[in-house]
C-alpha positions in Angstrom: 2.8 3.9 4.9 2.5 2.9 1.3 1.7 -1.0 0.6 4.9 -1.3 -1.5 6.9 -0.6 1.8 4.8 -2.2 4.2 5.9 -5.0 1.8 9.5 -4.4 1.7 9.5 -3.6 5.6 7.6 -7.6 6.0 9.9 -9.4 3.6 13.4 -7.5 5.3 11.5 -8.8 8.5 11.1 -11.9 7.0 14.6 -12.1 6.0 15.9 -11.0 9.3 14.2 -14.0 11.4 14.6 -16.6 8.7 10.6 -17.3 8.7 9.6 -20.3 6.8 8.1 -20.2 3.3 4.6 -21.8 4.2 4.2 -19.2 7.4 5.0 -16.1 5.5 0.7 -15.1 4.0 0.0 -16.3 7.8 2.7 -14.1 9.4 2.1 -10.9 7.4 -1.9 -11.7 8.1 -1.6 -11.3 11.7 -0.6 -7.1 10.8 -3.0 -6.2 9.1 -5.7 -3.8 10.4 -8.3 -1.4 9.0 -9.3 -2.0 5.2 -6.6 -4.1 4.5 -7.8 -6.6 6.9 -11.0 -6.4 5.8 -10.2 -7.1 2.4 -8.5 -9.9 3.6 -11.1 -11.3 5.9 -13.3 -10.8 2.5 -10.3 -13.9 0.9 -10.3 -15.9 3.7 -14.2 -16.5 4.6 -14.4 -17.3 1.0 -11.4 -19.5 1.5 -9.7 -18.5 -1.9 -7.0 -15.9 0.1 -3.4 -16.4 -1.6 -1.4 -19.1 0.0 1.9 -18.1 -1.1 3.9 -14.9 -0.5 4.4 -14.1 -3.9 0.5 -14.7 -4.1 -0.4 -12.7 -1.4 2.3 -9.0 -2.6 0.2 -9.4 -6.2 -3.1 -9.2 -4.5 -2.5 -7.2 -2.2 -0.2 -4.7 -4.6 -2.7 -4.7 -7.2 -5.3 -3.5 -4.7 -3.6 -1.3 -2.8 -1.1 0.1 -4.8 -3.6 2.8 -6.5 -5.3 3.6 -3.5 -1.4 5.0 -2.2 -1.2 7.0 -5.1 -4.3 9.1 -4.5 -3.2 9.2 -0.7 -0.4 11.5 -1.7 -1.6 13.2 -4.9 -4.2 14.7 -1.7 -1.6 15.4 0.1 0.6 17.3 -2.1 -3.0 18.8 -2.6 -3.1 20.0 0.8 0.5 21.1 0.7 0.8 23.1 -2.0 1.7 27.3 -1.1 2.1 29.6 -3.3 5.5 31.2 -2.9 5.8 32.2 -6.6 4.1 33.7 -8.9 0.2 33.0 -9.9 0.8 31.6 -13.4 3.4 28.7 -11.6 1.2 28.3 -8.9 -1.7 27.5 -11.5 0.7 25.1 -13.2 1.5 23.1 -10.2 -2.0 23.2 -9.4 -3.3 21.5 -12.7 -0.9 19.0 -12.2 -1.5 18.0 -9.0 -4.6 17.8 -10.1 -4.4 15.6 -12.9 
């Protein structure tokens, strides 16, 4: 799951059981696992982790965000067939590639 709709699936969560402002970065916190938790463990020993939710979808977004985009660009990588001719498949390629 991308970050953007991990975000979007949180805040419709969010909006669903009425949590309160201040709980939100707490709340969200609690779901994170892998990398993501260790970059947020990284914020919070430090004590400089965002305290509000707008806060905490930049930070996270912004560090995130580009690591989804490579996820799928190796993907469509990985999924690419060549059912037409050479010369398209070579385009497709490149550009996948790019």
């Amino acid at each position: 799951m991308s970050v953007l709709d991990w975000l979007f699936s949180v805040q419709s969560y969010f909006n669903l059981k009425d949590i309160p402002h201040n709980k939100k970065v707490a709340f969200a916190a609690m779901y994170l696992n892998g990398i993501v938790l260790t970059w947020w463990k990284s914020f919070y020993l430090r004590s400089n982790q965002p305290t509000t939710w707008k806060e905490f979808q930049q930070e996270i977004s912004a560090k995130f965000r580009h690591i989804d985009k490579e996820m799928m660009a190796r993907r469509r990588l990985q999924n690419i067939k060549q059912g037409f001719s050479v010369e398209q498949y070579i385009v497709e390629f490149t550009n996948l590639s790019l």
